[in-house]
C-alpha positions in Angstrom: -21.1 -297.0 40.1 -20.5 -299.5 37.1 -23.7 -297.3 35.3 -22.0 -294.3 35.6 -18.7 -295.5 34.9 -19.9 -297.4 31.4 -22.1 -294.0 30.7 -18.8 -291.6 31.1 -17.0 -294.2 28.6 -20.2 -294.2 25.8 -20.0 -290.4 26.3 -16.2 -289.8 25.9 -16.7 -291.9 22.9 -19.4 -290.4 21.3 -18.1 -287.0 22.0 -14.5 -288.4 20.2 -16.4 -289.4 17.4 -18.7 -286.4 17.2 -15.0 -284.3 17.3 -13.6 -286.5 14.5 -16.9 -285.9 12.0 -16.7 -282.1 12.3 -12.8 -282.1 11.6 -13.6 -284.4 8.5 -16.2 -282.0 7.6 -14.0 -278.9 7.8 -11.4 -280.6 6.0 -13.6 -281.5 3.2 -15.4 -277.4 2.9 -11.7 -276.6 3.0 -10.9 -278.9 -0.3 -14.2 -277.6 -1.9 -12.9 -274.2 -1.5 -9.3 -275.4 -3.3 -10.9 -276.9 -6.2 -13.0 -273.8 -7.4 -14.3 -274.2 -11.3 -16.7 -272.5 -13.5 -17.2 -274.7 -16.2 -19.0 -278.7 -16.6 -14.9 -279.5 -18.4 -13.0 -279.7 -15.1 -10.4 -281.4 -12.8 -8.4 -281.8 -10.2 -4.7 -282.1 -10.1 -3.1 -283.4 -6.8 0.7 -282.0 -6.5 3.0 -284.0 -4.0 2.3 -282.7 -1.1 -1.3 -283.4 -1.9 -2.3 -279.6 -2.5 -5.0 -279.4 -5.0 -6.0 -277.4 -7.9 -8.4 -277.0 -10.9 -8.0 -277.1 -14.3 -10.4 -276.4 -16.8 -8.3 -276.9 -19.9 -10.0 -275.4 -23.3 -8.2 -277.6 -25.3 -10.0 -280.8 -26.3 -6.9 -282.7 -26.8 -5.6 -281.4 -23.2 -8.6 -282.9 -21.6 -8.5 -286.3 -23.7 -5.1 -286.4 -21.9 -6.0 -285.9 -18.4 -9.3 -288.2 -18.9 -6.6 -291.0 -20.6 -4.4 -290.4 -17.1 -7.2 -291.1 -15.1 -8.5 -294.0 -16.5 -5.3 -295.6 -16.7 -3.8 -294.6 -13.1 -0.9 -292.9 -14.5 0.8 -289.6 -13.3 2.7 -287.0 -15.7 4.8 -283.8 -15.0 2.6 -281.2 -16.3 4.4 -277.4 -16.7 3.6 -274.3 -18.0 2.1 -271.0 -17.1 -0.6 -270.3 -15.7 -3.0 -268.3 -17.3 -5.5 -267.8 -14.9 -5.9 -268.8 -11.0 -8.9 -268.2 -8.4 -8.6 -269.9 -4.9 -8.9 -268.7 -1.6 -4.8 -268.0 -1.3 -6.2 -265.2 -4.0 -3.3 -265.6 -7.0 -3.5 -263.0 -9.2 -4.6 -263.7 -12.7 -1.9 -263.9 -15.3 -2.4 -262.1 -18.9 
């Protein structure tokens, strides 16, 4: 009875942490999917509510500025519009 009883507990827990690997994994095919890019120049900006998007700016001194930000840590309100935008929510692109 104590066998069965300690095999029904490994199983639950295996099971649990088989359940909590494939969420992780779907999670992380579902950020892949945010963060589409076509070119090596890329990155990703994280807004508040931790939605994700990214940029491939064309402008060296626009990426000198995001690679300065992430080496130092920092954050900075970026606006403007945007000129073009593929992710799977399917924004149209902007002329």
């Amino acid at each position: 009875m104590r066998k069965r009883t300690i095999l029904a507990v490994v199983a639950l827990v295996a099971l649990a942490a088989a359940i909590v690997l494939v969420w992780n994994y779907v999670n992380y095919l579902d950020y892949l999917s945010e963060i589409l890019h076509e070119t090596d120049k890329w990155a990703v900006i994280e807004d508040l509510n931790g939605h994700h998007i990214a940029v491939e700016p064309t402008s060296d001194d626009v990426w000198n500025e995001l690679v300065r930000l992430n080496e130092n840590g920092s954050s900075m309100w970026i606006g403007g519009v945007v000129e073009e935008y593929g992710n799977k929510m399917g924004f149209p692109v902007q002329a």
